[in-house]
C-alpha positions in Angstrom: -16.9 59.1 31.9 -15.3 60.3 29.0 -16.3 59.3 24.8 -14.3 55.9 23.9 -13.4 58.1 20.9 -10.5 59.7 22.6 -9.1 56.0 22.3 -8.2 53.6 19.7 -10.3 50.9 21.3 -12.4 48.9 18.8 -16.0 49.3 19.3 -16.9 45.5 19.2 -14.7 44.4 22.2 -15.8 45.1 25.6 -13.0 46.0 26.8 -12.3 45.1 30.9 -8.2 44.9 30.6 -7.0 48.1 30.8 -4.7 46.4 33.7 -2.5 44.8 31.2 -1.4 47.1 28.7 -3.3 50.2 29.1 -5.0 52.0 26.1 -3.0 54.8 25.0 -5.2 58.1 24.0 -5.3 59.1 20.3 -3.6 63.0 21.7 -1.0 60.7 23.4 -0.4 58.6 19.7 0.1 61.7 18.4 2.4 63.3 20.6 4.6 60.8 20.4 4.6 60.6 16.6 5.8 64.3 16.8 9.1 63.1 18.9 9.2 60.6 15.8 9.2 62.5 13.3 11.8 65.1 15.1 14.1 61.7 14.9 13.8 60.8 11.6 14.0 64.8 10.4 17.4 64.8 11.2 18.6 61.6 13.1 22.1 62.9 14.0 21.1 66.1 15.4 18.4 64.2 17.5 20.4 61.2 19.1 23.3 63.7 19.6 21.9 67.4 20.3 18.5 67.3 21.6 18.0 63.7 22.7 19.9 64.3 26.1 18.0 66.9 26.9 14.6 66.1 25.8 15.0 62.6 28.3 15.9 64.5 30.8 13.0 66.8 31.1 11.0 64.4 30.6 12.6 62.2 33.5 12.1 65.7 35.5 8.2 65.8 34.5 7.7 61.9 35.7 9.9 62.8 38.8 8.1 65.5 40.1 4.5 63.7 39.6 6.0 60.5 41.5 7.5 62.4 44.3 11.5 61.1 43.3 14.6 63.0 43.1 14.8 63.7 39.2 18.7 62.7 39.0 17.8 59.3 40.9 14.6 58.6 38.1 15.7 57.1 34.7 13.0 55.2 32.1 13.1 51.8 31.4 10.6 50.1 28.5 8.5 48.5 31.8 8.7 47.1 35.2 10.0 44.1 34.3 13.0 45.6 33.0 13.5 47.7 35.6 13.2 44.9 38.0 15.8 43.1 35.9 18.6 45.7 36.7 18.3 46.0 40.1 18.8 42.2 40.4 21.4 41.8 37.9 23.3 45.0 39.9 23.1 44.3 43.3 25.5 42.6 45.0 24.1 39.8 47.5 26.3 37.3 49.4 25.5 33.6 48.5 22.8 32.0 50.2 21.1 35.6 50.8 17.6 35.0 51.2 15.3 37.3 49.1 12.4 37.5 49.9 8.6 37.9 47.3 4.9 37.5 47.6 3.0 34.3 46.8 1.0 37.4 45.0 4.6 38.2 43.0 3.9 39.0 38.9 5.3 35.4 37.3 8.0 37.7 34.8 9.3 38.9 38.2 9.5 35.2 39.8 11.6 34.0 36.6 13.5 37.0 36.8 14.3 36.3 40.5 14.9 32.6 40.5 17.0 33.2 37.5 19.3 35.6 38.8 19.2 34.0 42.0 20.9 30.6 40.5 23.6 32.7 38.6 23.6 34.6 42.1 23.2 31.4 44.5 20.5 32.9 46.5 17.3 31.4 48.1 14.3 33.0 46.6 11.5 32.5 49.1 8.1 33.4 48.2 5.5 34.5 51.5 2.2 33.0 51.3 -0.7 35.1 51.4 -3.7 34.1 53.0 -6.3 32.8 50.9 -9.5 35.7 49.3 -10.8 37.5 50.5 -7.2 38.9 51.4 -7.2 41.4 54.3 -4.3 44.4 55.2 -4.0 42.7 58.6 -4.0 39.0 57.1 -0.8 40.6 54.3 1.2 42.3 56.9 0.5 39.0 59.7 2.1 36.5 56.7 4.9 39.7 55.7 6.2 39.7 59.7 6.6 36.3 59.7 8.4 35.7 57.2 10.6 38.6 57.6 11.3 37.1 61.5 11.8 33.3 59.9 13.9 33.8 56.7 15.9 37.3 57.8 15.9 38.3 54.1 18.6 40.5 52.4 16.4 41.7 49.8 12.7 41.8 49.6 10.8 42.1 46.7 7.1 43.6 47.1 4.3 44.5 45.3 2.4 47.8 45.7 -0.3 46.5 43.4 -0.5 42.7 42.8 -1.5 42.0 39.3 -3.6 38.8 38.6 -5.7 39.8 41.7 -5.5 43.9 41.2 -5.2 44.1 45.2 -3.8 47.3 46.4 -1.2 46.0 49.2 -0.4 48.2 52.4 2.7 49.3 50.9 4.3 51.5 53.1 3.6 49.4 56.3 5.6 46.8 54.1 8.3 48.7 53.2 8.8 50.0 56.8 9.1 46.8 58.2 11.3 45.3 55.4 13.7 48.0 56.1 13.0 47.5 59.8 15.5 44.6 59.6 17.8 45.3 57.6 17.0 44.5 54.4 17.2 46.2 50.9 13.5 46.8 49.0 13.0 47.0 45.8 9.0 47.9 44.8 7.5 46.6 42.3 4.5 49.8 41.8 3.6 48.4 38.1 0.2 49.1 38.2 0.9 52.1 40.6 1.0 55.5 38.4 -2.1 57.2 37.7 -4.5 54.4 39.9 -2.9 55.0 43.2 -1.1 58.0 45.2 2.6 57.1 45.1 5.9 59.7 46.7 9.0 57.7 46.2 10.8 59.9 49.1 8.2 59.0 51.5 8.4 55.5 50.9 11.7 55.0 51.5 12.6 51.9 49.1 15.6 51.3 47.6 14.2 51.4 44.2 10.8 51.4 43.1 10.0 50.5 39.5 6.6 52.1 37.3 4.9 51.7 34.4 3.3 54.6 32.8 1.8 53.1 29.8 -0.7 50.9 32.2 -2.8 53.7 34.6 -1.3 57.1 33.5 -2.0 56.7 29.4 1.7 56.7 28.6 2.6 55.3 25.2 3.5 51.2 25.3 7.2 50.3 26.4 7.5 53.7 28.9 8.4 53.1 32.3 10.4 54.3 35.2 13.1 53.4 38.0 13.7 55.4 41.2 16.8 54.2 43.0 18.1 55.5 46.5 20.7 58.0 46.6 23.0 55.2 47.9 22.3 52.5 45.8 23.1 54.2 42.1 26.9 53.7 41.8 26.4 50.1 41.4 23.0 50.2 39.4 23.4 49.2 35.4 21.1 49.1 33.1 20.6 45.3 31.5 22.2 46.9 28.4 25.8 48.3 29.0 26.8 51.1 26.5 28.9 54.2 25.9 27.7 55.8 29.4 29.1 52.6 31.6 30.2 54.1 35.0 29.4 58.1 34.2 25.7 58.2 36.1 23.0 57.2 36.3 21.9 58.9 33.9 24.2 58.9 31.0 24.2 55.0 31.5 20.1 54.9 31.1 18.8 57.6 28.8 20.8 56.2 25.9 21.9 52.6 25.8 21.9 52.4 21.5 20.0 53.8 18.4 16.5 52.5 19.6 13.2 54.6 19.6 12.9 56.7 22.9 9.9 58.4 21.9 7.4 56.8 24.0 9.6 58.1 26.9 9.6 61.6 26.0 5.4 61.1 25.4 5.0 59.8 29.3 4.5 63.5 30.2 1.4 63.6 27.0 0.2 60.7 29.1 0.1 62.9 32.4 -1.0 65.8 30.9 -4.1 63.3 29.7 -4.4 61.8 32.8 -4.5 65.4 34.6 -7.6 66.9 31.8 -9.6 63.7 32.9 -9.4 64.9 36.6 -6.0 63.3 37.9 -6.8 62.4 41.3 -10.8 62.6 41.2 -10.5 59.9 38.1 -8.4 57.9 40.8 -11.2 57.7 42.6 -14.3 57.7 40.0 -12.1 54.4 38.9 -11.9 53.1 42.5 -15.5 54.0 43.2 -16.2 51.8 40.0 -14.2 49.0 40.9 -15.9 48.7 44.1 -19.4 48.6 42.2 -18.2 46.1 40.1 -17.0 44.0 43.2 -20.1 44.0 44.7 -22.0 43.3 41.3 -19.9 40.1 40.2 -20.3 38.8 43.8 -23.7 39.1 43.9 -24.2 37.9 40.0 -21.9 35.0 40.0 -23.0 32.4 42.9 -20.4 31.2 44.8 -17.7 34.0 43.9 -15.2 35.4 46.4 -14.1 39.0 46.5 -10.3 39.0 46.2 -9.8 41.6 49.3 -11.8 43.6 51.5 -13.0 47.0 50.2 -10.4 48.9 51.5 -7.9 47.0 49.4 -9.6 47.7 45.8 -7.9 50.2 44.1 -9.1 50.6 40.1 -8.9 47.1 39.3 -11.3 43.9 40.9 -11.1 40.3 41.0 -13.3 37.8 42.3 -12.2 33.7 42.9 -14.0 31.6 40.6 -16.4 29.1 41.7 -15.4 25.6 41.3 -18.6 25.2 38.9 -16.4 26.6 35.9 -13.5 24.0 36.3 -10.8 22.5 37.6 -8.3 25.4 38.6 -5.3 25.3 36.3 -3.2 27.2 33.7 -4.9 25.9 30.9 -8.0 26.2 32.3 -8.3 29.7 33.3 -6.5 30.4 29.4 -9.9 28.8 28.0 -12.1 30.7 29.9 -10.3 33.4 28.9 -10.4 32.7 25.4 -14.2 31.7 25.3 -14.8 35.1 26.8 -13.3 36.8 24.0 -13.8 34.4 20.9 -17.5 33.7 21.8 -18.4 37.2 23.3 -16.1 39.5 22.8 -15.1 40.5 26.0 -11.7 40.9 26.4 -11.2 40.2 30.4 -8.0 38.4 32.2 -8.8 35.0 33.7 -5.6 33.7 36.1 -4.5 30.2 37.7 -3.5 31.7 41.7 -2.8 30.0 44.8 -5.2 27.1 43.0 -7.9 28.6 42.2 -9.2 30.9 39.0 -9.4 34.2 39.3 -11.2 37.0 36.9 -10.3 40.8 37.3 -12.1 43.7 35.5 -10.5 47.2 35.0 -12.1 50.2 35.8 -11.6 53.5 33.4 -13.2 56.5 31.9 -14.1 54.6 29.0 -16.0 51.7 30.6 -19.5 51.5 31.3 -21.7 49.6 33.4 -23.2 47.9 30.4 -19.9 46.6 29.8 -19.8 44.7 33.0 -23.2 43.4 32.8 -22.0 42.1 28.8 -19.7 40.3 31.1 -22.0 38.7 33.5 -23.8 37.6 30.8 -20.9 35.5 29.0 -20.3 34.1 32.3 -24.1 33.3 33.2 -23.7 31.8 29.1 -20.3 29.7 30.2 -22.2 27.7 33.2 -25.3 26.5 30.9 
């Protein structure tokens, strides 16, 4: 545990969402302010002199704590703009079938199935089994795909979001790249909640955010890419570094403010003082807790995985007592949570059914899932 004062959280929301956005630490507000104030103390001598310099160490910080080749990592503002280059770079034939998970974050399925019409490619989405999902259940769905629709590029999930299930990512991987294909990883929610080395993995590209699990400041994120895949890579804005690296083309695309970048490594630093890989697994250790609790406390909930699979976030599949599954169904629920209780928690239309996840973090306390369990107990009266 560690005091809710070292955040900016207000004390009358229970707060279960850290997976969305994160909650950025007061040190880690400051920090960046610092890098703001350096900007505005002499803009020129910023954006020109020091700025160059000061993304690149940065860049080498992230690299070295995500196991990538610092001159193949640049930042992005989040996954989803990360994801957004790769696809709007690489070059696919026509009809190229890429391949995503029924799991897939929805900005990434618009993002695919848009550049995929301008492209002409067949997006085709593998369905997962239905919860409680299972590594071998993933990985059974994965291969068959792979051996029906021969993909040329698969997009995967390290981390699926509305159902915070940590995927068997580098079985994935392997066999995507078993047949050929190009991967590009979509580790979100990876940095600071699970162990990631970008060399080991072998994707093409793997996109992070660092303002979700590793206490970055908002709109701070990262993209690996493959030694043999950055000459065509482009950032979704082209500017003054168009075809001179990686780097040049990334780290500065326009006057904008970089500072939450040049922050990430205030983020890690925090991370690291709240015990870096032993918080990994107090939040793990709590997430499983809170699986057990929900299932037990809500009748006819469904775990979302097995308990291998739960990484710092859990999600259960809501019984059909609170409604009929649908968008605007789980967006009420979600609502009511918050307007009538104060409990700040997301609810998700999946695969047709609802499903609730609760974050795990230093801040949270059991108290606040039983404040939860209460609402819900109040929602089925």
């Amino acid at each position: 545990m560690a005091p809710r004062a070292l955040w900016s959280l207000d004390e009358d929301v229970c707060f279960l969402n850290h997976g969305s956005f994160g909650a950025t630490p007061r040190s880690v507000m400051a920090a960046q302010r610092r890098f703001q104030d350096q900007l505005e103390a002499e803009p020129v001598r910023f954006f020109v002199r020091e700025l160059p310099g000061l993304v690149r160490g940065a860049a080498a910080e992230i690299a070295a704590f995500v196991g990538a080749d610092p001159e193949g990592l640049v930042f992005v503002d989040n996954a989803t703009t990360g994801v957004n280059a790769v696809l709007a770079s690489v070059r696919l034939p026509r009809d190229a079938v890429v391949l995503c998970l029924s799991h897939v974050y929805n900005a990434v399925a618009q993002s695919l199935h848009h550049h995929g019409g301008r492209g002409g490619w067949r997006v085709v989405h593998v369905n997962l089994p239905r919860a409680p999902l299972t590594e071998i259940g993933v990985l059974s769905a994965f291969d068959a795909a792979l051996a029906r629709h021969k993909p040329s590029l698969v997009v995967v999930d390290h981390i699926v979001s509305a159902a915070g299930v940590v995927l068997p990512i580098d079985a994935l991987v392997r066999r995507a790249k078993a047949t050929g294909a190009r991967v590009l990883v979509d580790a979100a929610h990876t940095p600071g909640q699970a162990r990631l080395n970008v060399r080991e993995l072998g994707a093409d590209w793997v996109v992070g955010n660092l303002h979700k699990w590793l206490f970055a400041p908002k709109g701070a994120a990262f993209l690996a890419v493959a030694p043999d895949q950055r000459a065509e890579l482009h950032p979704t804005v082209i500017s003054h570094g168009y075809r001179q690296g990686l780097a040049a083309e990334f780290d500065f695309t326009g006057t904008r403010d970089v500072s939450a970048w040049l922050a990430a490594p205030a983020g890690l630093a925090f991370w690291r003082s709240l015990g870096g890989e032993a918080l990994m697994a107090a939040n793990q250790a709590q997430a499983r807790r809170f699986r057990q609790r929900l299932v037990e406390a809500v009748p006819g909930a469904v775990a979302a995985c097995e308990e291998a699979m739960v990484g710092a976030m859990a999600a259960i599949v809501l019984p059909p007592a609170f409604g009929e599954p649908s968008f605007a169904r789980a967006l009420a629920l979600h609502d009511r949570l918050f307007d009538e209780f104060g409990v700040e928690v997301p609810v998700s239309f999946l695969d047709g059914a609802l499903w609730l996840r609760v974050s795990a973090q230093a801040y949270v306390e059991d108290a606040d899932l039983e404040r939860l369990i209460t609402a819900l107990g109040q929602l089925l009266r």
